[in-house]
VOVO-56149 format. One record per residue (C-alpha): z, x, y; residue in three letters. Coordinates in pm, 1 decimal. Layout:
BEGIN
site z Z	x X	y Y	rest Ala $
...
END
This chain:
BEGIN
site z -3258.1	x -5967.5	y 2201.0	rest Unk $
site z -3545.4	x -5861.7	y 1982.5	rest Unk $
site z -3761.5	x -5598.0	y 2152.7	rest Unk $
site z -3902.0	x -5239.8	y 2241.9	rest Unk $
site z -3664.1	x -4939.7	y 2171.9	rest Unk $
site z -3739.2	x -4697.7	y 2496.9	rest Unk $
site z -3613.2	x -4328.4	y 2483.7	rest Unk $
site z -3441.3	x -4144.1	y 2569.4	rest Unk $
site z -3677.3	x -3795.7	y 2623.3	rest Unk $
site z -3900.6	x -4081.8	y 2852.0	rest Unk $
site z -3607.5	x -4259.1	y 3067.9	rest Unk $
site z -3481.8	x -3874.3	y 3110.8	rest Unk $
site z -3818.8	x -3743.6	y 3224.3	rest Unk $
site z -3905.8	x -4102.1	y 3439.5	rest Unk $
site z -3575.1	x -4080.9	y 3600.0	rest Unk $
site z -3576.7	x -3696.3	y 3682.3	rest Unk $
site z -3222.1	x -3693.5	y 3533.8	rest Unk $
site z -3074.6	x -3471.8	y 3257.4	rest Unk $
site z -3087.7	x -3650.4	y 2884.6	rest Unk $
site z -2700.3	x -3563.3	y 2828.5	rest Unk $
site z -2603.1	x -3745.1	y 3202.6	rest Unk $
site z -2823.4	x -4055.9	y 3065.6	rest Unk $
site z -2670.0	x -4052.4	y 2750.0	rest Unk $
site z -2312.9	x -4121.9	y 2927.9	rest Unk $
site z -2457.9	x -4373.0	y 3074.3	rest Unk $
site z -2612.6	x -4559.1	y 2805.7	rest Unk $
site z -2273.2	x -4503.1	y 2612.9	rest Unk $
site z -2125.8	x -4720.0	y 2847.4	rest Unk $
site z -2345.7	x -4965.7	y 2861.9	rest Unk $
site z -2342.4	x -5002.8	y 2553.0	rest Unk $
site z -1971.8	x -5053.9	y 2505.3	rest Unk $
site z -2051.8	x -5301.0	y 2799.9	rest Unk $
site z -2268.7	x -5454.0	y 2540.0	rest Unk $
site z -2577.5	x -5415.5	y 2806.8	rest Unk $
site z -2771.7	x -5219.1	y 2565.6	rest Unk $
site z -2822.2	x -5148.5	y 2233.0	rest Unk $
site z -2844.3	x -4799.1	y 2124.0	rest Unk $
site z -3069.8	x -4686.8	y 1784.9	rest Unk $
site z -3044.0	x -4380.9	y 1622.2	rest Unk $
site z -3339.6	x -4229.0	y 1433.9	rest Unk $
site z -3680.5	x -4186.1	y 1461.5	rest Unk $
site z -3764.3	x -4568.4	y 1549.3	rest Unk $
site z -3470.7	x -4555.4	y 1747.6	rest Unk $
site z -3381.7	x -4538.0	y 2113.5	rest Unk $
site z -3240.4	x -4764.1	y 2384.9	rest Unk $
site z -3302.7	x -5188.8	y 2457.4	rest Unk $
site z -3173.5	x -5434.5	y 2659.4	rest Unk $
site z -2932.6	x -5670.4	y 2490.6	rest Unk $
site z -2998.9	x -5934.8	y 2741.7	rest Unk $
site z -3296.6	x -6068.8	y 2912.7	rest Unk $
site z -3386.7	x -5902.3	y 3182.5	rest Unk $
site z -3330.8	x -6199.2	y 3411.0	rest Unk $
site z -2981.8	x -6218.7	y 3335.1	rest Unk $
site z -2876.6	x -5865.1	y 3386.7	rest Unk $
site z -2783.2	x -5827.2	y 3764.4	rest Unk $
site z -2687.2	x -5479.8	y 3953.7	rest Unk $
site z -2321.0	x -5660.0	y 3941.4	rest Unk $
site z -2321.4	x -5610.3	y 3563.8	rest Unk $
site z -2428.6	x -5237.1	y 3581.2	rest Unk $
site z -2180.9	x -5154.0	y 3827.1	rest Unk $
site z -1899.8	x -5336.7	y 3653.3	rest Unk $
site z -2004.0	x -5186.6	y 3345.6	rest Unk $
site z -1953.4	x -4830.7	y 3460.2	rest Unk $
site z -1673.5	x -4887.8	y 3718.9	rest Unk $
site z -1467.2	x -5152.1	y 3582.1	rest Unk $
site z -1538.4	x -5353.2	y 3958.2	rest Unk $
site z -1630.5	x -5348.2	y 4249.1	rest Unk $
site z -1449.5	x -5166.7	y 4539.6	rest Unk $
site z -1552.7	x -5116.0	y 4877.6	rest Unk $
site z -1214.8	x -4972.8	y 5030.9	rest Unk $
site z -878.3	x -4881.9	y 4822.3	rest Unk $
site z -643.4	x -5132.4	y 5003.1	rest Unk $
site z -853.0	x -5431.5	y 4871.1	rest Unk $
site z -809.0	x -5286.6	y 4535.5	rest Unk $
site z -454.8	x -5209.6	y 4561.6	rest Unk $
site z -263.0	x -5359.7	y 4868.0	rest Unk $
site z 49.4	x -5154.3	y 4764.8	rest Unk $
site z -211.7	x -4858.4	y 4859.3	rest Unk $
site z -134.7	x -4905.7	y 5248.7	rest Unk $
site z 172.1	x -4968.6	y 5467.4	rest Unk $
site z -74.2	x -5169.0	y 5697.4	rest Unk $
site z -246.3	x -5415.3	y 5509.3	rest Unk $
site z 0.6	x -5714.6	y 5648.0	rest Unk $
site z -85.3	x -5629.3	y 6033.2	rest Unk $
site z -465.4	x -5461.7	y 5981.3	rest Unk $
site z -685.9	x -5699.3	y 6096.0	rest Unk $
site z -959.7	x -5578.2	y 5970.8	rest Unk $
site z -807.1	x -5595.7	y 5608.7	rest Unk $
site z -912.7	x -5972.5	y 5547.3	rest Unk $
site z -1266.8	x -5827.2	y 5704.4	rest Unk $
site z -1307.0	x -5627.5	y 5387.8	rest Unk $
site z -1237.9	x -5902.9	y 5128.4	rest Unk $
site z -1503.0	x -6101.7	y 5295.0	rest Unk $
site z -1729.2	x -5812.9	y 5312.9	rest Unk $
site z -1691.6	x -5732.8	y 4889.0	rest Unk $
site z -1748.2	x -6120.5	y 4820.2	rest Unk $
site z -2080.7	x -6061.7	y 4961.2	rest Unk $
site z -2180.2	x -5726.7	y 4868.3	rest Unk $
site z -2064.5	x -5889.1	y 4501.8	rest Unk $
site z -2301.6	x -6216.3	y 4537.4	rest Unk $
site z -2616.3	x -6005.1	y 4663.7	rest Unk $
site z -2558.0	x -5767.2	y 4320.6	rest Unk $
site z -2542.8	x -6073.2	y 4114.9	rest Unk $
site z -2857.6	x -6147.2	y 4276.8	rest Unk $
site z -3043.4	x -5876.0	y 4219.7	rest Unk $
site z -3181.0	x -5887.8	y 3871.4	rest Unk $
site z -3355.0	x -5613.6	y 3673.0	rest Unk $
site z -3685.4	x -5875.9	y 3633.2	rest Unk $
site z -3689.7	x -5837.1	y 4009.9	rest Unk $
site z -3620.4	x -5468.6	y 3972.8	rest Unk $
site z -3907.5	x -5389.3	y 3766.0	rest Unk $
site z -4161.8	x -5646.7	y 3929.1	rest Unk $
site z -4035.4	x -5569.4	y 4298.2	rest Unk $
site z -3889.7	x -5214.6	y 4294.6	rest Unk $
site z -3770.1	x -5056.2	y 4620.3	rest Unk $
site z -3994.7	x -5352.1	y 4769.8	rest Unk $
site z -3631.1	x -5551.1	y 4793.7	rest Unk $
END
């Protein structure tokens, strides 16, 4: 995706977060293949993707590998319960929704909307 490079010293400043946190970040985004990362002078960070097809769920994925509410949907070996918990079933349904309302959530809305969603 052909577009502006951002940087760094301004996301940093915007964000009121240290440069060398937001550089971890962007590392792994990058790896995600979320952003694109230029060195130099002209350089900085962009989007790889349109902004309409970048969700929350990507970001989050990107920097935690998934999703997880509670460690027993993770890893069911994680708890002696999970085959008489009834509220265990309650928590997959509860992730499958968090999930779809991230996927939702695009970074066009983001930027248009703000803390307005």
């Amino acid at each position: 995706m052909e577009g502006y490079f951002a940087k760094a010293e301004e996301i940093s400043k915007n964000m009121h977060i240290p440069k060398s946190f937001l550089m971890k970040i962007l590392k792994k985004l990058e790896k995600a293949g979320l952003v694109q990362l230029k060195r130099g002078v002209t350089g900085g960070i962009r989007l790889k993707k349109n902004p309409v097809e970048l969700s929350l769920y990507d970001i989050i994925v990107a920097m935690e590998n998934k999703v997880v509410l509670n460690r027993c949907v993770n890893n069911k070996k994680i708890c002696s319960l999970v085959s008489k918990c009834p509220i265990h079933p309650v928590w997959f349904k509860i992730r499958d929704r968090f999930i779809e309302s991230l996927k939702e959530i695009t970074f066009e809305e983001l930027s248009v909307k703000g803390a307005a969603l």
